[in-house]
N, CA, C and O atoms as a MOPAC input file, in Angstrom:
PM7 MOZYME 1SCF
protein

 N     21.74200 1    -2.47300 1    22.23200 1
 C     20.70000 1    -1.51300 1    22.54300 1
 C     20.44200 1    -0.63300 1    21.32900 1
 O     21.40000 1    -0.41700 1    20.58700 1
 N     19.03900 1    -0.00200 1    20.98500 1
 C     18.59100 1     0.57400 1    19.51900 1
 C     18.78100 1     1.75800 1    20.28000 1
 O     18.42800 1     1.98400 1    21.43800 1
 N     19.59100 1     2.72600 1    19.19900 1
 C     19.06800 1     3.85200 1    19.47100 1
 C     17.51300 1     4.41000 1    19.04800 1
 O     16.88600 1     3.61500 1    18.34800 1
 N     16.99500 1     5.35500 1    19.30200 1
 C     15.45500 1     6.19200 1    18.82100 1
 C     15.73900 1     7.41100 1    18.69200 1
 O     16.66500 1     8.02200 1    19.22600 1
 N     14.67200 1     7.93000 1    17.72800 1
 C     15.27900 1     9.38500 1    17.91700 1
 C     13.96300 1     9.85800 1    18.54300 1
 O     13.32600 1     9.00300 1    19.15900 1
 N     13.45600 1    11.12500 1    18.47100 1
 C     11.96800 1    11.77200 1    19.31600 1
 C     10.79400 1    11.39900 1    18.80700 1
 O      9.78200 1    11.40700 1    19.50800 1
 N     10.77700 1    10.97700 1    17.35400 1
 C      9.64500 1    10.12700 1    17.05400 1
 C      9.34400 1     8.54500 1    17.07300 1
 O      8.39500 1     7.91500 1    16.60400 1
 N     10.39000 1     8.16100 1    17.71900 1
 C      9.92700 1     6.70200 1    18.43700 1
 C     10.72500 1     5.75200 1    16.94500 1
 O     10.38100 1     4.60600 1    16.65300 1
 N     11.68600 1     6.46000 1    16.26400 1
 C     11.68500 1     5.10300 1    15.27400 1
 C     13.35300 1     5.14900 1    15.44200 1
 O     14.23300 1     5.94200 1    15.77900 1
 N     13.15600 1     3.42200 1    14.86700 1
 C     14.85900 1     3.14000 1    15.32100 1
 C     15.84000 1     3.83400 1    14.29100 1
 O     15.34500 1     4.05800 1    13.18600 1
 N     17.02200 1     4.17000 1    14.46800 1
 C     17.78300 1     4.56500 1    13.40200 1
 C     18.40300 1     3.55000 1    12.65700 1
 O     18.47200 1     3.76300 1    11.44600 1
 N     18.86600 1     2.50600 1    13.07700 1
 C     19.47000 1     1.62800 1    12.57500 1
 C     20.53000 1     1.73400 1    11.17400 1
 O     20.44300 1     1.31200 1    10.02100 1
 N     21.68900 1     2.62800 1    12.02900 1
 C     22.28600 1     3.42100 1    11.52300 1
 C     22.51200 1     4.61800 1    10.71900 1
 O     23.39300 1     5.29200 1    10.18500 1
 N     21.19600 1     4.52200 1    10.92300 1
 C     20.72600 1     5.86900 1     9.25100 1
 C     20.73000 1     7.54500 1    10.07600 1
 O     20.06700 1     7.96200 1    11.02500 1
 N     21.71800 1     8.16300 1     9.27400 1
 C     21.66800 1     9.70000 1     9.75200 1
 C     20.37300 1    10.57900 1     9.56100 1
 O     19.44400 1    10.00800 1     8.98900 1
 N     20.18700 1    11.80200 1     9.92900 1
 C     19.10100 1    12.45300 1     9.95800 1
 C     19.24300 1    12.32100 1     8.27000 1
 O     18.41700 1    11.43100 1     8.06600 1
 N     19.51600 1    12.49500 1     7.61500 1
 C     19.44800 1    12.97000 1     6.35200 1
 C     19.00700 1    11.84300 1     5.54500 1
 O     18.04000 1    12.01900 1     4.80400 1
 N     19.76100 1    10.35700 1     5.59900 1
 C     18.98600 1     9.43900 1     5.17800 1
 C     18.07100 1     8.98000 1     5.22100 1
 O     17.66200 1     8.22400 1     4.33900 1
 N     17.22800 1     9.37700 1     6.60300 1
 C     16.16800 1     9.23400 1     7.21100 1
 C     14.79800 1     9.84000 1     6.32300 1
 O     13.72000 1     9.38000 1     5.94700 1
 N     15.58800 1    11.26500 1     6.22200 1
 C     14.46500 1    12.52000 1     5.53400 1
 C     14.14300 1    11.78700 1     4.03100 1
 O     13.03000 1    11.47300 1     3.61000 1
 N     15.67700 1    11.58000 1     3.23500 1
 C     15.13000 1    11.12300 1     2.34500 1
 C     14.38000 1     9.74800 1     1.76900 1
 O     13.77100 1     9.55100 1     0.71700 1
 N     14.61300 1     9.07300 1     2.64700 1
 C     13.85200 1     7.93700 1     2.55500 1
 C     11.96000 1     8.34100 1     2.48800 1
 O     11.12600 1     8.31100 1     1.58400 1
 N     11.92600 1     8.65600 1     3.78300 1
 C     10.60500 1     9.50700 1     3.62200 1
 C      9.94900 1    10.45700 1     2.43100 1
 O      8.80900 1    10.53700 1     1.97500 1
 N     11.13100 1    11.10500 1     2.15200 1
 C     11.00000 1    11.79000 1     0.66700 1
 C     10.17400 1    10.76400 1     0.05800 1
 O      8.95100 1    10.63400 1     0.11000 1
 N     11.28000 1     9.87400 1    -0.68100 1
 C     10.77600 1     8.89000 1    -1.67700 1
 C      9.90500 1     8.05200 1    -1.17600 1
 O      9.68200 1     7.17900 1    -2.01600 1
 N      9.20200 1     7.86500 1    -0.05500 1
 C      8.10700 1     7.09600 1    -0.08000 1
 C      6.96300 1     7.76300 1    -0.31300 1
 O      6.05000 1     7.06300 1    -0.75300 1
 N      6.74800 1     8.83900 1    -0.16000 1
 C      6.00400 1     9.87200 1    -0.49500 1
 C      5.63700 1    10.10000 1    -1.62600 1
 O      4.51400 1     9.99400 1    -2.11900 1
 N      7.03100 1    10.57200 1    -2.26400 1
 C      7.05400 1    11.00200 1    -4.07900 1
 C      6.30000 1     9.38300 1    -4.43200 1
 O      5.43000 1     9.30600 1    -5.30000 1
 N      6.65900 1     8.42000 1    -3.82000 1
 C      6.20100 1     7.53500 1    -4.81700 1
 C      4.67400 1     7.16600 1    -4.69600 1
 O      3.98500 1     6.54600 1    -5.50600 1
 N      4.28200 1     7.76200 1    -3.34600 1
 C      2.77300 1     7.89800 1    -3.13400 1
 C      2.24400 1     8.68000 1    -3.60500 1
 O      1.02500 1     8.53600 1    -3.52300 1
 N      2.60800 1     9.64400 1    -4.18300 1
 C      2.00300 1    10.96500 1    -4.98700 1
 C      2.17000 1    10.53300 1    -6.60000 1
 O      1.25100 1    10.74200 1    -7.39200 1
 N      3.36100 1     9.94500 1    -6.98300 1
 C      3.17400 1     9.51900 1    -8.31400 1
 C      2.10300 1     8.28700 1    -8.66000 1
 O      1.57600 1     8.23600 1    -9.77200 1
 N      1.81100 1     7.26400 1    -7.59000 1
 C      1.05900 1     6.33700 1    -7.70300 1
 C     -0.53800 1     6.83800 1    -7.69700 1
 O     -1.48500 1     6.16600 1    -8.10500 1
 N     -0.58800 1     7.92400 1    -7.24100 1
 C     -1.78100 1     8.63800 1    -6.78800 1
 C     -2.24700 1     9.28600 1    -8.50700 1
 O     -3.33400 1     9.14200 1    -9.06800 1
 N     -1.58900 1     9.66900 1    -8.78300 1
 C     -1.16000 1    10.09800 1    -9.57400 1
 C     -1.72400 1     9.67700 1   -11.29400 1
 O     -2.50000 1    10.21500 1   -12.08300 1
 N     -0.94800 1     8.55700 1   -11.32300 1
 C     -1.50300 1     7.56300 1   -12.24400 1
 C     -2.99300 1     7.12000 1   -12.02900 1
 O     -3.85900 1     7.33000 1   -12.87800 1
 N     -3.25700 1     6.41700 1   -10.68700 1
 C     -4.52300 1     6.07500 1   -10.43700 1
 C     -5.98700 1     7.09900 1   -11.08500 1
 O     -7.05100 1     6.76600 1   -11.60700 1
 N     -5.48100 1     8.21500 1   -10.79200 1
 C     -5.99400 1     9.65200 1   -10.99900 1
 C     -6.08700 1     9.45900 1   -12.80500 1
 O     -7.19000 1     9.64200 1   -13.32000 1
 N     -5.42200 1     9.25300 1   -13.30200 1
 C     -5.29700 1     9.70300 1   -14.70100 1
 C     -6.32200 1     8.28900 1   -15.06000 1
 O     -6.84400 1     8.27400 1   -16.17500 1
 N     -6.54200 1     7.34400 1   -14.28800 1
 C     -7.46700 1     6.34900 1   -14.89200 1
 C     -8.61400 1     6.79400 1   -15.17500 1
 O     -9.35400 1     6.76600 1   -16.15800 1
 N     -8.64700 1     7.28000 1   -13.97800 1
 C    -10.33400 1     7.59400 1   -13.67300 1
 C    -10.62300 1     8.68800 1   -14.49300 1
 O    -11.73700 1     8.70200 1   -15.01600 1
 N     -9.86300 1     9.59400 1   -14.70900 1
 C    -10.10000 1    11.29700 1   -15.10300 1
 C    -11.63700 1    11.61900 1   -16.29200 1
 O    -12.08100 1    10.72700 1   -17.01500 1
 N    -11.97600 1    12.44800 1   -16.26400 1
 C    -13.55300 1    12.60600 1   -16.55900 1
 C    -13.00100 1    12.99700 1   -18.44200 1
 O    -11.81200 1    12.83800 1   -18.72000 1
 N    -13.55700 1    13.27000 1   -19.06100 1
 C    -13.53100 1    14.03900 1   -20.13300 1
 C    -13.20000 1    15.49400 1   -20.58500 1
 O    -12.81500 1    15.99800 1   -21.64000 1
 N    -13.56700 1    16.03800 1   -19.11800 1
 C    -12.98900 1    17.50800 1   -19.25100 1
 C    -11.42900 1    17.83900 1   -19.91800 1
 O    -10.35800 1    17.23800 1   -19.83400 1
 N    -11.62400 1    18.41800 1   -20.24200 1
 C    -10.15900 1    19.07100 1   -21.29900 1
 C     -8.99800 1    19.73800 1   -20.11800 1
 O     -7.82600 1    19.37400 1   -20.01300 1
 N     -9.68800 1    20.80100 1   -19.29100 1
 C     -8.82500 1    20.98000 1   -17.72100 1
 C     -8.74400 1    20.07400 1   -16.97100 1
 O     -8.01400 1    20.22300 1   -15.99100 1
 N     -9.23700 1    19.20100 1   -17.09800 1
 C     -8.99600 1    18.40600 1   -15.65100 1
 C     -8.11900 1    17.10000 1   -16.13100 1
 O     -7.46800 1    16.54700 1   -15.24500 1
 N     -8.04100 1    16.48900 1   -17.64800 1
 C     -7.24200 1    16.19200 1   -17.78900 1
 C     -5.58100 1    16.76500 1   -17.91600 1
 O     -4.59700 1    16.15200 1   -17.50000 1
 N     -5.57900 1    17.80100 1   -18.45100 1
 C     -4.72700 1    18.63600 1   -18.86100 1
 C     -3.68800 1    18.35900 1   -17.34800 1
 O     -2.56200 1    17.86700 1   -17.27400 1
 N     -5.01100 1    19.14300 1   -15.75700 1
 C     -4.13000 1    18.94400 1   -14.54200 1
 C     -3.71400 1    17.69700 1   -14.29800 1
 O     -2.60300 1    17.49300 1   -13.80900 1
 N     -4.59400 1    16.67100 1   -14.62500 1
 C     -3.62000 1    15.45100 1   -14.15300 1
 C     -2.53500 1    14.77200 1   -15.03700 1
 O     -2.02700 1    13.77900 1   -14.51600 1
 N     -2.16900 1    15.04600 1   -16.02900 1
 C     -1.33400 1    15.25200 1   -16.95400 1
 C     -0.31800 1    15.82900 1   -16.05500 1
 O      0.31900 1    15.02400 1   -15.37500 1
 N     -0.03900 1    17.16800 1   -15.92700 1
 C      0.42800 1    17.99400 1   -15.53300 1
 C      1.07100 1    17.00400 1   -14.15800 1
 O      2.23400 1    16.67600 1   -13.92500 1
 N     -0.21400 1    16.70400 1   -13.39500 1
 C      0.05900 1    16.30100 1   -12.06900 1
 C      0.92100 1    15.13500 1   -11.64100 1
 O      1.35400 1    14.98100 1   -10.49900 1
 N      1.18300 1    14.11600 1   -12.93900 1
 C      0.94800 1    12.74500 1   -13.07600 1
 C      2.90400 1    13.27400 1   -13.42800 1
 O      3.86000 1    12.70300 1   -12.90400 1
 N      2.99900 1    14.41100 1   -14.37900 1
 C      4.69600 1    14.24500 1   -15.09800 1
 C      5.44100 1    14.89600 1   -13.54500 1
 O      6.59500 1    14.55600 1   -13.28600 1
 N      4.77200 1    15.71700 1   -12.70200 1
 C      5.42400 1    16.47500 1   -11.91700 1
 C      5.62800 1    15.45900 1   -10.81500 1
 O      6.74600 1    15.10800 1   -10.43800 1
 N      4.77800 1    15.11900 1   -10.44400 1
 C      5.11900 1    13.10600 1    -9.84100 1
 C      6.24000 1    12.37600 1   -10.23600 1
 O      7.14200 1    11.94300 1    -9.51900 1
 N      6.10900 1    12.28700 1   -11.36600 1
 C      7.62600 1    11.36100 1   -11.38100 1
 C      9.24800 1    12.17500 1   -11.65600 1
 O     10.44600 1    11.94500 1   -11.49300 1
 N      8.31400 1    13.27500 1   -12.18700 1
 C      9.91500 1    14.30000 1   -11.90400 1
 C     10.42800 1    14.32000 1   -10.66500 1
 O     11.62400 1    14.13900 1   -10.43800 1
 N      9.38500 1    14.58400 1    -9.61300 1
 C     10.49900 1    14.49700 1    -8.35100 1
 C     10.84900 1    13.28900 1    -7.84100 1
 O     12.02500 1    13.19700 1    -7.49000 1
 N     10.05000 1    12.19300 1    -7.68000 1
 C     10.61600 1    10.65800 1    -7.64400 1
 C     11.49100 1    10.11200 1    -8.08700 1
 O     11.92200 1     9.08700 1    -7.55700 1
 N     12.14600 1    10.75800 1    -9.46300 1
 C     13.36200 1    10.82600 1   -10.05900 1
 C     14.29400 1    11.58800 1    -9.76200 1
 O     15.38100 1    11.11800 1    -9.42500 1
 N     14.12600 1    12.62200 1    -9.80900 1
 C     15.21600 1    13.61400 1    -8.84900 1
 C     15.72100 1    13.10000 1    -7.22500 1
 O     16.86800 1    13.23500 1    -6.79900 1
 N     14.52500 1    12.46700 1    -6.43300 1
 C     14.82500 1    11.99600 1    -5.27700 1
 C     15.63600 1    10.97900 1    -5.31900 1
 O     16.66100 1    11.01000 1    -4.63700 1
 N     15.22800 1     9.48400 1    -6.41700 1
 C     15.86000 1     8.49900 1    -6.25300 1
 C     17.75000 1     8.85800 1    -7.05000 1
 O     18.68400 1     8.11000 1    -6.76000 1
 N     17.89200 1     9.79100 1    -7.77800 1
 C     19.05700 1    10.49500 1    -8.18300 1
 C     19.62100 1    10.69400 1    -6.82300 1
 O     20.51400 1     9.86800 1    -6.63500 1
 N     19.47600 1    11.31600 1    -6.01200 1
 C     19.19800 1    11.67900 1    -4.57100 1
 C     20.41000 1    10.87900 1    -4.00800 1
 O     21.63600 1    10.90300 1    -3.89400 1
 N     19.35800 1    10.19900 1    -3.74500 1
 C     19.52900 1     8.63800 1    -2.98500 1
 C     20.69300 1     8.03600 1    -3.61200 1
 O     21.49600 1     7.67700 1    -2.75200 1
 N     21.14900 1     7.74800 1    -5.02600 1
 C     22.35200 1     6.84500 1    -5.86800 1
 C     23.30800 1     7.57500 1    -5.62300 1
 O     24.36200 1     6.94000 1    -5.64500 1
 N     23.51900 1     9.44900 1    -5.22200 1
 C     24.35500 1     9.80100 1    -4.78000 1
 C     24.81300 1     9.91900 1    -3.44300 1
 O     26.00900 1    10.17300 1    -3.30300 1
 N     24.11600 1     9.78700 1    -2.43900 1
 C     24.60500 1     9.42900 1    -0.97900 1
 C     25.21700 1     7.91600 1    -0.31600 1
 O     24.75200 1     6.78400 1    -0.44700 1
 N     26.31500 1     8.33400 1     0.36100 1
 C     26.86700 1     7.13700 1     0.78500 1
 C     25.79500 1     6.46900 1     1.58600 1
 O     25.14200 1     6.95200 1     2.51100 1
 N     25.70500 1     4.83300 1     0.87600 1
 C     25.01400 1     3.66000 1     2.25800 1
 C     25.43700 1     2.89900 1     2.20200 1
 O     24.80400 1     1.84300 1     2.22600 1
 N     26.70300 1     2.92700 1     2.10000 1
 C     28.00100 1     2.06700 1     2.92000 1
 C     27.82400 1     2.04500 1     4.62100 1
 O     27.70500 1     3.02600 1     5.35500 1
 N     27.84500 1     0.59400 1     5.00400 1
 C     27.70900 1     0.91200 1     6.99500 1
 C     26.73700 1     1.21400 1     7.09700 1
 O     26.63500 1     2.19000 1     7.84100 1
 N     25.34400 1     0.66700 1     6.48400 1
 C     23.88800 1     1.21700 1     6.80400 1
 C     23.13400 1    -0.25900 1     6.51100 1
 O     23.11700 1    -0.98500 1     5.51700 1
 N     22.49300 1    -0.36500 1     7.89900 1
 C     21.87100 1    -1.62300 1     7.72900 1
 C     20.64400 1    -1.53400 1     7.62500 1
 O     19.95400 1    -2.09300 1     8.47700 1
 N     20.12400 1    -0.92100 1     6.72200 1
 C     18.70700 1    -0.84300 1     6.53200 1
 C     17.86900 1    -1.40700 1     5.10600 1
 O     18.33300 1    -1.43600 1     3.96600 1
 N     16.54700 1    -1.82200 1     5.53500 1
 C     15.92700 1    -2.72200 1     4.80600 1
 C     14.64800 1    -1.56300 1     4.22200 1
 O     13.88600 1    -1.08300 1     5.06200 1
 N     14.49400 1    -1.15600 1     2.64100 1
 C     13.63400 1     0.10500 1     2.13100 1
 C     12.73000 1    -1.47000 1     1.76000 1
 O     13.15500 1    -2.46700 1     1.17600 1
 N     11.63300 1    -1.25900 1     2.23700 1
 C     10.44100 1    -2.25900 1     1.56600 1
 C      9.28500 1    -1.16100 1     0.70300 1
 O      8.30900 1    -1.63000 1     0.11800 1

């Protein structure tokens, strides 16, 4: 039998905390991908590159800090599949 927690998703062994950060990093990595995409397109303006510059290093700073995160928590006894 699966456990659930109140938002309907299975745990499949994963504590609240592994949970959060997983979510973290799918995020950070949607904001850094966002990110880049952004810096393709970016206009000529001198500010608006400057922000996505800005926007694009602060993106992968925390995607890095998160996945740091992550290499330090035990997932030993965790049967979970990050796609």
């Amino acid at each position: 039998m699966r456990t659930w927690f109140k938002d309907n998703r299975p745990t499949h062994g994963l504590s609240d905390e592994h949970y959060q950060l997983i979510k973290e990093i799918r995020l950070a990595r949607e904001q850094w991908i966002n990110a880049q995409n952004h810096l393709d397109w970016v206009g000529s303006m001198e500010e608006e590159v400057d922000y996505v510059i800005y926007a694009l290093t602060t993106a992968e700073k925390k995607y890095d800090v998160l996945l740091k995160r992550a290499k330090q928590l035990d997932w030993t006894n965790i049967s979970y599949y990050i796609s």
